[in-house]
mmCIF file of the N, C-alpha and C atoms, coordinates in Angstrom:
data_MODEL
# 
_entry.id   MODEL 
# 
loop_
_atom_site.group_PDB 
_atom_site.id 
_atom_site.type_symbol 
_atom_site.label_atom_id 
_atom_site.label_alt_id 
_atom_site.label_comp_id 
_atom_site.label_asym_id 
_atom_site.label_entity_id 
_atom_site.label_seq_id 
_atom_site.pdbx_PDB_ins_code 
_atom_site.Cartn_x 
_atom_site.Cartn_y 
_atom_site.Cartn_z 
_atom_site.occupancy 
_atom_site.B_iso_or_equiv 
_atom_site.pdbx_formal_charge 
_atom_site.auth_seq_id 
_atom_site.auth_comp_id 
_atom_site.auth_asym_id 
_atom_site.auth_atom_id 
_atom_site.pdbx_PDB_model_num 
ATOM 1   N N  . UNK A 1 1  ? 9.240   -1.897 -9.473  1.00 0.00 ? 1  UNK A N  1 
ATOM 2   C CA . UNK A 1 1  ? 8.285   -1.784 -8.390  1.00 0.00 ? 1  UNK A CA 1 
ATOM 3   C C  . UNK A 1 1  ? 7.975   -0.307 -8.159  1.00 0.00 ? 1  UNK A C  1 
ATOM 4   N N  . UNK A 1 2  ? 6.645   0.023  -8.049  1.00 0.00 ? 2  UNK A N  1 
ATOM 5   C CA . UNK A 1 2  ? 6.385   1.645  -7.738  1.00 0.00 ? 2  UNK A CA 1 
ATOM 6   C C  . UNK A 1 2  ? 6.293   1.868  -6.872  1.00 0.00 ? 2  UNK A C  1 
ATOM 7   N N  . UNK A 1 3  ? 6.874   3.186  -6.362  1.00 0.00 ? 3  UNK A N  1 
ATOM 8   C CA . UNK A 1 3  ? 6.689   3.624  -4.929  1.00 0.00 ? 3  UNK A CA 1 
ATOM 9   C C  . UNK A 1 3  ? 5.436   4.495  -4.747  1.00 0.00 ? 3  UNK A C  1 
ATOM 10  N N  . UNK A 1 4  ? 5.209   4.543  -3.504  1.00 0.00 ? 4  UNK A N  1 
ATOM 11  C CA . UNK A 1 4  ? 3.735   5.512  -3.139  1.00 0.00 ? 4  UNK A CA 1 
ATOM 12  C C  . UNK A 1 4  ? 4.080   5.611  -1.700  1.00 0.00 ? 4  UNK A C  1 
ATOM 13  N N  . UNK A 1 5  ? 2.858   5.772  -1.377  1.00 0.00 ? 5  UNK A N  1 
ATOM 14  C CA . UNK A 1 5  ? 2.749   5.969  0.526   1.00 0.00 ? 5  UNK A CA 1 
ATOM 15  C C  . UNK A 1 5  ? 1.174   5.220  0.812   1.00 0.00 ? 5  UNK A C  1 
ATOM 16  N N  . UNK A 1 6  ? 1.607   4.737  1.748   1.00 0.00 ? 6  UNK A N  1 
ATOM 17  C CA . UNK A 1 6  ? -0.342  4.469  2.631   1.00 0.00 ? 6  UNK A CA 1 
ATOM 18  C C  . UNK A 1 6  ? -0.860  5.639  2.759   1.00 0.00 ? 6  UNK A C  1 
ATOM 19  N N  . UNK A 1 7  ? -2.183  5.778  1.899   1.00 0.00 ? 7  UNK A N  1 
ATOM 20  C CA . UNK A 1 7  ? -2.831  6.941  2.146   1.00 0.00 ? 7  UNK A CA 1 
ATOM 21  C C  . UNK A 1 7  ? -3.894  6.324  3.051   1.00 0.00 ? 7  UNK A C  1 
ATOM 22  N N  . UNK A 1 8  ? -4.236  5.097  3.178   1.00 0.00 ? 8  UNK A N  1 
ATOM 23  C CA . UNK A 1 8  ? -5.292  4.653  4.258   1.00 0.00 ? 8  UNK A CA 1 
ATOM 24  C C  . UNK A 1 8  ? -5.219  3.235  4.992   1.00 0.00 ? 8  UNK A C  1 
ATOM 25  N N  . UNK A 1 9  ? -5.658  2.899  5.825   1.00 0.00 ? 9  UNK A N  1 
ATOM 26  C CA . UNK A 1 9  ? -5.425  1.499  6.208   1.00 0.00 ? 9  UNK A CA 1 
ATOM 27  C C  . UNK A 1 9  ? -6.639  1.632  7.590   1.00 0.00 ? 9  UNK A C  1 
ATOM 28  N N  . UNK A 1 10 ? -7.689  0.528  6.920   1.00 0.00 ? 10 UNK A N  1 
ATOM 29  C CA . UNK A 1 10 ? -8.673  0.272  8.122   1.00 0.00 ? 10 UNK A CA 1 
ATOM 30  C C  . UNK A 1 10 ? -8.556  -0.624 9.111   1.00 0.00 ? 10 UNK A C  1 
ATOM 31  N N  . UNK A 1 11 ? -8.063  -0.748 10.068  1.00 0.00 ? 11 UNK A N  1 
ATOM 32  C CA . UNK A 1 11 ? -7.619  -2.346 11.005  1.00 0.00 ? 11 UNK A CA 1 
ATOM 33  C C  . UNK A 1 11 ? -8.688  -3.277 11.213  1.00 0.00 ? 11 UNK A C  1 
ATOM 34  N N  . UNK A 1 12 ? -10.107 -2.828 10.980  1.00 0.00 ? 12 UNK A N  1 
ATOM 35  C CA . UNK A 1 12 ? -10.685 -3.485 11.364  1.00 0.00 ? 12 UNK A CA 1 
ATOM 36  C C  . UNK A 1 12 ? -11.422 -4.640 10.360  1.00 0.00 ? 12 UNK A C  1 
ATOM 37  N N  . UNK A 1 13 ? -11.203 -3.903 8.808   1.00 0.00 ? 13 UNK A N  1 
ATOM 38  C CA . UNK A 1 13 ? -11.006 -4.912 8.102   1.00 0.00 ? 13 UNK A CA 1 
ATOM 39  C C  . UNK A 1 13 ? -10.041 -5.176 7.454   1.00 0.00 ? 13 UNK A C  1 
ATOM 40  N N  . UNK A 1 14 ? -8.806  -4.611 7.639   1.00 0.00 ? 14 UNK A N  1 
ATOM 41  C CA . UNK A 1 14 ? -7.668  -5.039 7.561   1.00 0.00 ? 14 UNK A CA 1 
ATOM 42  C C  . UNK A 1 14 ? -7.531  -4.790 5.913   1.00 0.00 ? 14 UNK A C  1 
ATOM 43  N N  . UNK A 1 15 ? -7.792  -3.949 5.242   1.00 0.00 ? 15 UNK A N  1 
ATOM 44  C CA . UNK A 1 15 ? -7.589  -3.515 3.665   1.00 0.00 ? 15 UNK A CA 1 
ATOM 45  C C  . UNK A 1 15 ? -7.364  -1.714 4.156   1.00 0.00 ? 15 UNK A C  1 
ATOM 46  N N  . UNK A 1 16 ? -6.464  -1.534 2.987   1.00 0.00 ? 16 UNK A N  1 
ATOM 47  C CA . UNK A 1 16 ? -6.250  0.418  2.717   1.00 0.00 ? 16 UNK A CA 1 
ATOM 48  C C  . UNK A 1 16 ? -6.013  0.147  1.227   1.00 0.00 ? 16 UNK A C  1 
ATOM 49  N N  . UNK A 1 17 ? -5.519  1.682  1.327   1.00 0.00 ? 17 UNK A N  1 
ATOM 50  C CA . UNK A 1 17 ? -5.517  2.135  -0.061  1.00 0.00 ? 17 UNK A CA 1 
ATOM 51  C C  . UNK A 1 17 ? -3.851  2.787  -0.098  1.00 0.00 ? 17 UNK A C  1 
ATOM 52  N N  . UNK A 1 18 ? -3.284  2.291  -0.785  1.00 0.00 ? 18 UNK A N  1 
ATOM 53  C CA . UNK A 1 18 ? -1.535  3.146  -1.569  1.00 0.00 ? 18 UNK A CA 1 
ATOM 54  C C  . UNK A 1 18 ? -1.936  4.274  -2.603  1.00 0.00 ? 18 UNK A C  1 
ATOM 55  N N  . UNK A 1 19 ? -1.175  5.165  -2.327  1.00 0.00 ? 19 UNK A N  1 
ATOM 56  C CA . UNK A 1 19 ? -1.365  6.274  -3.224  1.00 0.00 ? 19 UNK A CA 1 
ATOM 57  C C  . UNK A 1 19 ? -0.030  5.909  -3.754  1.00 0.00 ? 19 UNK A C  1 
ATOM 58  N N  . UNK A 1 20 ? 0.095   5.795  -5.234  1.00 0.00 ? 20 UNK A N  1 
ATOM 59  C CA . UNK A 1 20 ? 1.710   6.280  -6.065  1.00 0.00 ? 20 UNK A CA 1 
ATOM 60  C C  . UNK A 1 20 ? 2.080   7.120  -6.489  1.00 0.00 ? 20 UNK A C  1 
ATOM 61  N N  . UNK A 1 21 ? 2.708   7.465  -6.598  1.00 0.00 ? 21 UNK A N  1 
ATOM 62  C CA . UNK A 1 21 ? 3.606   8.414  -7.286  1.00 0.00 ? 21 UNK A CA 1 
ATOM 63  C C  . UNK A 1 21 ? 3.125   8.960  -8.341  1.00 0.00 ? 21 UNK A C  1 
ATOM 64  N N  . UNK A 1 22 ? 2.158   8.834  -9.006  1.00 0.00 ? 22 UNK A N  1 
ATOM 65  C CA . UNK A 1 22 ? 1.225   8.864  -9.777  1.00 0.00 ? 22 UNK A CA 1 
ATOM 66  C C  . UNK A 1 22 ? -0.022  9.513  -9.603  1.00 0.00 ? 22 UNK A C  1 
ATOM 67  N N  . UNK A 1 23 ? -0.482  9.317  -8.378  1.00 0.00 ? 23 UNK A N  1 
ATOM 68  C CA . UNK A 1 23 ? -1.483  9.611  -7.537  1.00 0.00 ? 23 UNK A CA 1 
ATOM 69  C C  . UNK A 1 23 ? -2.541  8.904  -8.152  1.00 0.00 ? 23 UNK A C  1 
ATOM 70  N N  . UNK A 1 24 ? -2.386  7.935  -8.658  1.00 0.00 ? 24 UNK A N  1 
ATOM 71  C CA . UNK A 1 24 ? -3.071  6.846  -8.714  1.00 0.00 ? 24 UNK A CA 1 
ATOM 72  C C  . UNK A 1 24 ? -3.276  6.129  -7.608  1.00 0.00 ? 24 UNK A C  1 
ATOM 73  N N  . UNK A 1 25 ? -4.385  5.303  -7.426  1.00 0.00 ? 25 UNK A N  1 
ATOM 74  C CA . UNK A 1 25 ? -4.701  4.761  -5.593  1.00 0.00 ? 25 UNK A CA 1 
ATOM 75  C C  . UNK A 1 25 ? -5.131  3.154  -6.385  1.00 0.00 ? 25 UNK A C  1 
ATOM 76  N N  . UNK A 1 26 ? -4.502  2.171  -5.712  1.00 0.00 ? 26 UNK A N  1 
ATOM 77  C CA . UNK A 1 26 ? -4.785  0.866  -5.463  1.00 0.00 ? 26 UNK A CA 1 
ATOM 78  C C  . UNK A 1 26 ? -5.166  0.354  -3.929  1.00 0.00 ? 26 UNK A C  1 
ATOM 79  N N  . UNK A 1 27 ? -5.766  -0.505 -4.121  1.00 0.00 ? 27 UNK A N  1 
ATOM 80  C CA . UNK A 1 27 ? -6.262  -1.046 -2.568  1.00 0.00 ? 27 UNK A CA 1 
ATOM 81  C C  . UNK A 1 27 ? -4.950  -2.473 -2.201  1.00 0.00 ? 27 UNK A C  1 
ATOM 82  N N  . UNK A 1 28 ? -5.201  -2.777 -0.974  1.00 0.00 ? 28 UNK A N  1 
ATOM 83  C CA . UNK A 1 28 ? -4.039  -3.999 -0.658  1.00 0.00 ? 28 UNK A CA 1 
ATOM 84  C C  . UNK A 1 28 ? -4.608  -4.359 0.507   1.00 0.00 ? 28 UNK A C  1 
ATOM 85  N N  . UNK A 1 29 ? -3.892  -5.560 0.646   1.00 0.00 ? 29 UNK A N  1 
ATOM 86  C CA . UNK A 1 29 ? -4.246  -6.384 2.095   1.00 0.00 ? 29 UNK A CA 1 
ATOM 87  C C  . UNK A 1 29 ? -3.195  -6.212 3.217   1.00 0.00 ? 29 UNK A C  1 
ATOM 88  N N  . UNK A 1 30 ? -3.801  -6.123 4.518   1.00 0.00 ? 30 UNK A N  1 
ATOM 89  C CA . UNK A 1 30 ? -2.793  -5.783 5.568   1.00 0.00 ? 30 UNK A CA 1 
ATOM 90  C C  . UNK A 1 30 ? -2.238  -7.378 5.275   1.00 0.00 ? 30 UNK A C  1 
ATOM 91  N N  . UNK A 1 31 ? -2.262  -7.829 5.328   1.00 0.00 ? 31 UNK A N  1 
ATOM 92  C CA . UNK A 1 31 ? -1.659  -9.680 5.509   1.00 0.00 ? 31 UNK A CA 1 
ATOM 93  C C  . UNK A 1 31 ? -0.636  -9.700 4.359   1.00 0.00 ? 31 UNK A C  1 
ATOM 94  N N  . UNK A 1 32 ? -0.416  -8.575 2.739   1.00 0.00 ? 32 UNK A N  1 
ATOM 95  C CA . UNK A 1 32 ? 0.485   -8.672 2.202   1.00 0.00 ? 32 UNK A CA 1 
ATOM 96  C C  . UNK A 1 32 ? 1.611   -7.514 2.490   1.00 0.00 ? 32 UNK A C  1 
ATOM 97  N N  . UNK A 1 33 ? 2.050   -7.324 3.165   1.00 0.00 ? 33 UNK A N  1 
ATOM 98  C CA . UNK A 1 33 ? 2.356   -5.613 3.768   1.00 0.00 ? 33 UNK A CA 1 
ATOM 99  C C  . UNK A 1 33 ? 3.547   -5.559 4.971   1.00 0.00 ? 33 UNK A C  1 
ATOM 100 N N  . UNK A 1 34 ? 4.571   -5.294 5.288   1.00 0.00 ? 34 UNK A N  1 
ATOM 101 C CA . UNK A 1 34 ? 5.187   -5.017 6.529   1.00 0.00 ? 34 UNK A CA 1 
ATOM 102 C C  . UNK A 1 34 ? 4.884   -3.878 7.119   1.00 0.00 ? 34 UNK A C  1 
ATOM 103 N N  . UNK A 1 35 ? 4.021   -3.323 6.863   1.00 0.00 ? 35 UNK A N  1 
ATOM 104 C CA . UNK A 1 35 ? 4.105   -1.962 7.782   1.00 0.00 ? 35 UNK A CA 1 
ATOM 105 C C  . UNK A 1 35 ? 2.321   -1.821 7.222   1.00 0.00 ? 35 UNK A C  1 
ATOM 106 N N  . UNK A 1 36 ? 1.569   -0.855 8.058   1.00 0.00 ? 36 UNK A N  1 
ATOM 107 C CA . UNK A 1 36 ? 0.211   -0.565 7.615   1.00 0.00 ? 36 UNK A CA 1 
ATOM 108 C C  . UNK A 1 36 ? 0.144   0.828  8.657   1.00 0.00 ? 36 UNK A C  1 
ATOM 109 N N  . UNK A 1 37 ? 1.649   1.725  8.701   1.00 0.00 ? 37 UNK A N  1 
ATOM 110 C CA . UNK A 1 37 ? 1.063   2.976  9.146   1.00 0.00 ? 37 UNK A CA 1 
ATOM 111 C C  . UNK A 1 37 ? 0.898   3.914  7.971   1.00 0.00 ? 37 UNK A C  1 
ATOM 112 N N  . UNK A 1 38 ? -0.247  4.264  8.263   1.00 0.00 ? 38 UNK A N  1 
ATOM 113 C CA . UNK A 1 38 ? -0.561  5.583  7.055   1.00 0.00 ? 38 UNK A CA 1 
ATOM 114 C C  . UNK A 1 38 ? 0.602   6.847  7.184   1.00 0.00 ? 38 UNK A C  1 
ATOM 115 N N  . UNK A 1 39 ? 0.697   7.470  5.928   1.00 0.00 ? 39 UNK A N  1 
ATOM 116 C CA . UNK A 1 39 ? 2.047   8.272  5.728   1.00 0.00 ? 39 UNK A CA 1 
ATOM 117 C C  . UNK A 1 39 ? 3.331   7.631  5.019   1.00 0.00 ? 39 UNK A C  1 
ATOM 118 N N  . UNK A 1 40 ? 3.184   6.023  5.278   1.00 0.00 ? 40 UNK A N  1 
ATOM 119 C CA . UNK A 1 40 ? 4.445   5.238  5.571   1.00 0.00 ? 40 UNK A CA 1 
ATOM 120 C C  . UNK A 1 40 ? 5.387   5.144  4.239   1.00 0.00 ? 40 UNK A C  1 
ATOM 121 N N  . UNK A 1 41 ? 6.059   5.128  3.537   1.00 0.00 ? 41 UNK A N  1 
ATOM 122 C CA . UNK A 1 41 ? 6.474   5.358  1.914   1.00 0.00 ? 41 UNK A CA 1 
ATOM 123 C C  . UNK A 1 41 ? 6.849   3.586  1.761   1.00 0.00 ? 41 UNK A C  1 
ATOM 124 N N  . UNK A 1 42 ? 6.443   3.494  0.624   1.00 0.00 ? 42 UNK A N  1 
ATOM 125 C CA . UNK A 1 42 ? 6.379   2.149  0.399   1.00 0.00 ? 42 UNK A CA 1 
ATOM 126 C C  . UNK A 1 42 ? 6.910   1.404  -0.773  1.00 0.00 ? 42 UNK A C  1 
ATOM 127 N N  . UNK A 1 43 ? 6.945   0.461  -1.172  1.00 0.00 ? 43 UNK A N  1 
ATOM 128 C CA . UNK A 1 43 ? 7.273   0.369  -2.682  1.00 0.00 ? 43 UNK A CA 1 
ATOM 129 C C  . UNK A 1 43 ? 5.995   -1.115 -2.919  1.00 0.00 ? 43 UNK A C  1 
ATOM 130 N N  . UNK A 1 44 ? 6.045   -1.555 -3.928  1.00 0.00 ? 44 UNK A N  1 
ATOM 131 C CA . UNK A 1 44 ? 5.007   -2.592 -3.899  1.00 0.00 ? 44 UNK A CA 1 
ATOM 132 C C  . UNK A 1 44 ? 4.962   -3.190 -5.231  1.00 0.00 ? 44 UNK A C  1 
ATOM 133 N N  . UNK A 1 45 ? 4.045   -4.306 -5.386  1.00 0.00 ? 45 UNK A N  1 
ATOM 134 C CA . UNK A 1 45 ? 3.874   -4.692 -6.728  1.00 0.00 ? 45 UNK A CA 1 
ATOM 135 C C  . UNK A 1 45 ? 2.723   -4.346 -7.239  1.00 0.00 ? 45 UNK A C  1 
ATOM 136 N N  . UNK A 1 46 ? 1.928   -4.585 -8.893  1.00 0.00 ? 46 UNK A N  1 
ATOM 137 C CA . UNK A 1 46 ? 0.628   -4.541 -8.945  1.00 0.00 ? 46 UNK A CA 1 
ATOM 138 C C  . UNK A 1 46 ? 0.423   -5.801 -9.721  1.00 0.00 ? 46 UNK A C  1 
ATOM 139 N N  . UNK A 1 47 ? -0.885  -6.473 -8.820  1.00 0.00 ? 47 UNK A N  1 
ATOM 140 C CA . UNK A 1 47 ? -1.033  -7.154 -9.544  1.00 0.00 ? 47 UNK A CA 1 
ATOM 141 C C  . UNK A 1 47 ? -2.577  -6.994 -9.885  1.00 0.00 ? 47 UNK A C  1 
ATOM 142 N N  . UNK A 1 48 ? -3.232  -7.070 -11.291 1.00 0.00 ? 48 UNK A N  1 
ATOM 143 C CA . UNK A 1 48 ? -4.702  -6.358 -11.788 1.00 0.00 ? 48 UNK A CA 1 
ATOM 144 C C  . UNK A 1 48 ? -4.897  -4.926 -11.190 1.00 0.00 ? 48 UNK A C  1 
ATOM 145 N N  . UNK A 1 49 ? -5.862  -4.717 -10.205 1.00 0.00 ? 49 UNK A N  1 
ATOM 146 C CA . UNK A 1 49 ? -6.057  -3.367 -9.549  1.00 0.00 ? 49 UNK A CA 1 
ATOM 147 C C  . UNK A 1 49 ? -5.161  -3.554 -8.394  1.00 0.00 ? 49 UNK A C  1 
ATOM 148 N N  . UNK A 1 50 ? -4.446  -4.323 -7.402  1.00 0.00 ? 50 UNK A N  1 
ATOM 149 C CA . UNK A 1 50 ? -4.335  -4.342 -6.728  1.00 0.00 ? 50 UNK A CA 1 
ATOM 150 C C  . UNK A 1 50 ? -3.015  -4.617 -6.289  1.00 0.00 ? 50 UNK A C  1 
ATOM 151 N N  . UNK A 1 51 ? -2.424  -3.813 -5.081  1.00 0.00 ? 51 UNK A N  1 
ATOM 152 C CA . UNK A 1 51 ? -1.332  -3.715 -4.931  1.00 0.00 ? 51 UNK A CA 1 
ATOM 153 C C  . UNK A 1 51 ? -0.616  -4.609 -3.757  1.00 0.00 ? 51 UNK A C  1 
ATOM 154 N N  . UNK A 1 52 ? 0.600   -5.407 -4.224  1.00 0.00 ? 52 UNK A N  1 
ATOM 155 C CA . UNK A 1 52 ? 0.515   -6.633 -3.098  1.00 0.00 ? 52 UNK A CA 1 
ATOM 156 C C  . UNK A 1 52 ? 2.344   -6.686 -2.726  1.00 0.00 ? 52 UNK A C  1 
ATOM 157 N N  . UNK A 1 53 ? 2.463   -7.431 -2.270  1.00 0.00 ? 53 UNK A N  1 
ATOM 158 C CA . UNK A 1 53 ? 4.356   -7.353 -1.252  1.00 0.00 ? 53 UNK A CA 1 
ATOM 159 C C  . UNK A 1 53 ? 4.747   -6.248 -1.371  1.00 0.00 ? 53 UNK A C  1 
ATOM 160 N N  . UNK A 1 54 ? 4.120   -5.571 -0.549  1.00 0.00 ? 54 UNK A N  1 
ATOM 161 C CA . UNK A 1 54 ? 4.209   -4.086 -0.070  1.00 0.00 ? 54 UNK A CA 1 
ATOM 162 C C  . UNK A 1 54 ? 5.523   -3.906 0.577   1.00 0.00 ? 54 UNK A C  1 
ATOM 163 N N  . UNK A 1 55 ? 6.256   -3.312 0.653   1.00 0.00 ? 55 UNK A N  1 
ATOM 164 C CA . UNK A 1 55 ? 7.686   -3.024 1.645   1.00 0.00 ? 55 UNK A CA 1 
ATOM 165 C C  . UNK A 1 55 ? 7.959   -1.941 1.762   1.00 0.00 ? 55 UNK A C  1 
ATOM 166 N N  . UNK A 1 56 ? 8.276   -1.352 3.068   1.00 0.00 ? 56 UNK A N  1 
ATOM 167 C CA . UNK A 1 56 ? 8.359   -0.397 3.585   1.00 0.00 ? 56 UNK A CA 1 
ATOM 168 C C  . UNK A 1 56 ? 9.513   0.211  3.121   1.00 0.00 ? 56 UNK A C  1 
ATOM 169 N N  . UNK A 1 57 ? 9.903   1.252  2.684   1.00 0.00 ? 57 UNK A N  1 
ATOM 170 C CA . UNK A 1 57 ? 10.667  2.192  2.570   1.00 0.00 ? 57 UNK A CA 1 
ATOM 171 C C  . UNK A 1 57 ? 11.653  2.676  3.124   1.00 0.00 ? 57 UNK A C  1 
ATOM 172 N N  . UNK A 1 58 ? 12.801  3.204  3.455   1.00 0.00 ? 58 UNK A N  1 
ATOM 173 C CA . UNK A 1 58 ? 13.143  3.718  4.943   1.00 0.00 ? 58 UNK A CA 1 
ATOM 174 C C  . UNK A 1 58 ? 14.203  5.156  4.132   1.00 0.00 ? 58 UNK A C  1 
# 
């Protein structure tokens, strides 16, 4: 699983963007995600472009 951070998260349509470690950027859904504060370090899966069971870091 790769780690990154929320580099964005819009509430109002409820999608952001993960930056990895890579600095590669995938998009994700707040609805697959425990946490949606930007900064937040994360780890996640990919599935096609998109990055999904997001889990927060600590």
């Amino acid at each position: 699983m790769p780690l990154g951070r929320i580099a964005f998260y819009n509430r109002v349509d409820g999608v952001g963007i993960i930056a990895d470690e890579d600095g590669e950027r995938r998009p994700f859904s707040g609805m697959e995600t425990q946490t949606v504060r930007e900064g937040e370090r994360v780890v996640f899966e990919v599935v096609g472009a998109k990055a999904t069971n997001v889990i927060a870091v600590r």
